[in-house]
C-alpha positions in Angstrom: 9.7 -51.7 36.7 10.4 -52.8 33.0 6.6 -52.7 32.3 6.1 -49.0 34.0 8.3 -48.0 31.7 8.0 -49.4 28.4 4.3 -48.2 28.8 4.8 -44.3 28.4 7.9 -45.3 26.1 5.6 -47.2 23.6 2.8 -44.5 23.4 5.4 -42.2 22.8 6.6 -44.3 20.1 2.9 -44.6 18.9 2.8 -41.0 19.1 5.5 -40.1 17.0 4.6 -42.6 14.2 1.2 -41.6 13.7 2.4 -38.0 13.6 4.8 -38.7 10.7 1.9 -40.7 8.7 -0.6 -37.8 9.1 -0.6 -36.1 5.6 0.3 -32.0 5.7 -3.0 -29.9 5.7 -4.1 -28.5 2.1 -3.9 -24.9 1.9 -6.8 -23.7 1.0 -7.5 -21.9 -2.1 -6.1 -18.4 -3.2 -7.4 -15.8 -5.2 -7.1 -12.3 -3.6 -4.9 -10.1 -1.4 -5.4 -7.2 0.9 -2.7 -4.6 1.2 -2.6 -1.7 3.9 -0.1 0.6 3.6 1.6 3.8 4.5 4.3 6.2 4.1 5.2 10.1 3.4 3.7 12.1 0.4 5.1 15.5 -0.7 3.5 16.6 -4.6 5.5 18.2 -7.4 3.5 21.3 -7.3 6.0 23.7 -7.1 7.7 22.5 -10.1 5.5 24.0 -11.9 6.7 27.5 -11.2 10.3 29.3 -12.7 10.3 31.4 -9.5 7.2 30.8 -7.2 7.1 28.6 -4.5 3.2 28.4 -3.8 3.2 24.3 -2.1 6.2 25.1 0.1 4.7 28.5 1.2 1.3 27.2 2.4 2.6 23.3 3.9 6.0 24.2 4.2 9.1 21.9 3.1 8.6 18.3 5.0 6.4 15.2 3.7 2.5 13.9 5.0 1.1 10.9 5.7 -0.4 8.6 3.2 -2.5 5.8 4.2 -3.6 3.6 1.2 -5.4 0.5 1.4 -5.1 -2.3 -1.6 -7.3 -5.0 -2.6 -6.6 -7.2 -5.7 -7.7 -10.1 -7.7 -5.2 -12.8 -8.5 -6.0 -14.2 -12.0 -3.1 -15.9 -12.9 -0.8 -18.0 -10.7 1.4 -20.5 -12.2 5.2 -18.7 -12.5 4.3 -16.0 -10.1 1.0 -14.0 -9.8 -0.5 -11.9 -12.1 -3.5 -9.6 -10.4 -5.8 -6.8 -10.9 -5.7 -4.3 -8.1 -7.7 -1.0 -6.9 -6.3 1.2 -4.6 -7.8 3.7 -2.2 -5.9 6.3 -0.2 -5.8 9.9 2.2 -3.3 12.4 2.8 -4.1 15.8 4.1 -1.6 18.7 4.2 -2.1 21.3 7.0 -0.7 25.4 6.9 -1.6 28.6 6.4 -2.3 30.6 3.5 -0.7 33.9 2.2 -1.6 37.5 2.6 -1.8 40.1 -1.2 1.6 41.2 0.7 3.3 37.5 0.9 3.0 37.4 4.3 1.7 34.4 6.6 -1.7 34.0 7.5 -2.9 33.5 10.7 -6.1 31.3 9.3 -5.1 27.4 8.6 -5.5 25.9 5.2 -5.6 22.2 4.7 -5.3 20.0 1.4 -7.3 16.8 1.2 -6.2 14.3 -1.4 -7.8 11.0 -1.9 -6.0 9.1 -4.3 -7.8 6.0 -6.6 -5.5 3.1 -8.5 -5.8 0.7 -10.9 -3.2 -1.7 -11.2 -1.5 -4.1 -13.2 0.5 -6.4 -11.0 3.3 -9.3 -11.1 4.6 -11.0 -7.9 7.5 -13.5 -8.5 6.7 -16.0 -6.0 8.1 -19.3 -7.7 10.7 -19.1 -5.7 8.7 -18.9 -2.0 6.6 -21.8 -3.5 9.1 -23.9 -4.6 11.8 -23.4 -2.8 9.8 -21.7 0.6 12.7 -18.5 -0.5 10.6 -15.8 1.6 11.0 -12.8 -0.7 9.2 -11.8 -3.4 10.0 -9.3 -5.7 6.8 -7.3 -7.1 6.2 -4.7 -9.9 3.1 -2.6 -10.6 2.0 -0.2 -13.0 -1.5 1.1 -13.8 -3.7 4.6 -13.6 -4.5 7.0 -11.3 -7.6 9.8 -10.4 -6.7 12.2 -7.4 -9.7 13.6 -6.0 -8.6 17.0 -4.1 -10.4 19.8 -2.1 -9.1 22.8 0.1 -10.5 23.7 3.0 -10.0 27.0 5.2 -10.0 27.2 8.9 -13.4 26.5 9.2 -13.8 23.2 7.2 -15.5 25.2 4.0 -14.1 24.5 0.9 -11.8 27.4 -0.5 -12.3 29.7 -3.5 -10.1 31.6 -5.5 -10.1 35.4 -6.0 -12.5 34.5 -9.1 -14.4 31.9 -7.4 -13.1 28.8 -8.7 -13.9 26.0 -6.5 -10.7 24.8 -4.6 -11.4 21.3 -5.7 -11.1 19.0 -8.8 -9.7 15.6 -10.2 -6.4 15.3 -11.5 -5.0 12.2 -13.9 -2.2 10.4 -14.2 -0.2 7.3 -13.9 2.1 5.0 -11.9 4.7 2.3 -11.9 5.7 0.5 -8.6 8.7 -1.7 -7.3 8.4 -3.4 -4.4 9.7 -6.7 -2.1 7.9 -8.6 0.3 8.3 -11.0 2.9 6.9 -13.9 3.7 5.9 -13.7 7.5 5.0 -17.3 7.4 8.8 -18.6 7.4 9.3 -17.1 10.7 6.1 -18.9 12.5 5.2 -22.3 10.0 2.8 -23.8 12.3 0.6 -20.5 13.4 1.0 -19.2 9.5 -1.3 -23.4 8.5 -3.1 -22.8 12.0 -4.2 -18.9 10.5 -5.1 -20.5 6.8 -7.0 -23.4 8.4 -8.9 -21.4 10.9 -9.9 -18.2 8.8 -8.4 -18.8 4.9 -5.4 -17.0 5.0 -2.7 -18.7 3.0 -0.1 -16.0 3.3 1.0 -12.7 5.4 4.0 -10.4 4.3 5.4 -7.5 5.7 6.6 -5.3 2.3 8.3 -2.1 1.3 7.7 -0.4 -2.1 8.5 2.9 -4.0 6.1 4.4 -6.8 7.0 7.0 -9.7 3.5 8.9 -9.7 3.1 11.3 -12.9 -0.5 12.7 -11.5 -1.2 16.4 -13.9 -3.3 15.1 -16.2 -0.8 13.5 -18.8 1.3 16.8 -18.8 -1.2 19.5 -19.9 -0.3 22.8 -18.2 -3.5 23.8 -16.9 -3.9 20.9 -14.0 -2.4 21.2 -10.4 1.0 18.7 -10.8 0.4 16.3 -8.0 3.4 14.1 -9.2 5.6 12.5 -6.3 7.8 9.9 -5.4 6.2 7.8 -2.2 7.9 5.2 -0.1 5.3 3.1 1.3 5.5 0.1 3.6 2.7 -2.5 5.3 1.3 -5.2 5.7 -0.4 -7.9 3.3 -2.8 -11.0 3.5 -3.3 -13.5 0.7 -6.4 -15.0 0.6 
């Protein structure tokens, strides 16, 4: 009976030992980071106007949907991260346009914006990396072209009463504050399993606001496609 036993109990024992002498696996290397992203997006275009109230008129007073996706280059990584980043994004803003006599039209109008970013950007990650903290404060600030068209119920793009295109590019620039969280504190052994199998070192959930100032460094003949966006997503370092 004492040798059925002590069998099981000693490979057990074996077991357990060569587990703690096996060395942790080596992350593998980092350079980049995808972001996907969304969250509402309502422009300043109305603040342009004393009296008139042409934005709300045609889309009406509530927020869109902006999807953005991020990619970025990490260049620096010893007390945090310092990256490159371009940014691509969509929003489109549905309504109807106005009649000579301010009334609502029955024909749709939509807004298409597709936004383009380049970013400087800082993630404070000392603390996740030395101390496995799983937040990490991050700033951003960089430049910004907004490609926009108009389109009328039919998909056409729009023209003004003396044929101006309804589409152009408008300038600007941002500055972003965000946090993010480390997704791999919650699941340790999937979060090596995912970096080993495929490269991914790290995956965050994050939330972040942005100060856009999008009219073409204030001159007064661009559309002011200024806002203030809360976006949140998901991110993979790699």
């Amino acid at each position: 009976m004492r040798t059925a036993i002590s069998v099981p109990v000693a490979v057990l024992t074996a077991l357990v030992v060569l587990g703690t002498s096996l060395p942790a696996l080596a992350e593998s290397p980092r350079a980049f980071m995808a972001e996907l992203k969304f969250g509402p997006w309502r422009p300043d275009v109305d603040k342009e106007f004393a009296t008139k109230t042409p934005w709300s008129d045609a889309f009406g007073g509530g927020s869109f949907l902006m999807t953005q996706l991020e990619f970025d280059w990490e260049f620096f990584k010893k007390v945090g991260v310092l990256a490159v980043g371009g940014t691509i994004g969509y929003s489109q803003a549905k309504g109807h346009g106005r009649l000579s006599d301010k009334t609502k039209s029955t024909d749709t109008t939509s807004m298409h914006l597709m936004p383009l970013s380049l970013s400087l950007i800082y993630r404070f990650d000392y603390l996740e990396r030395r101390f496995k903290f799983p937040f990490v404060p991050v700033v951003k600030g960089g430049v910004d072209a907004y490609f926009w068209w108009v389109t009328n119920g039919v998909g056409s793009v729009s023209k003004a009463a003396d044929g101006t295109s309804g589409k152009g590019l408008t300038m600007g620039g941002h500055v972003t504050a965000g946090i993010m969280f480390l997704l791999d504190s919650l699941a340790p052994m999937m979060a090596q399993t995912l970096d080993q199998e495929i490269g991914v070192n790290n995956t965050y959930l994050f939330a972040e606001y942005t100060w856009n100032w999008i009219d073409d460094f204030g001159s007064n003949k661009s559309i002011n496609l200024s806002s203030r966006n809360f976006l949140a997503g998901i991110a993979f370092e790699f």
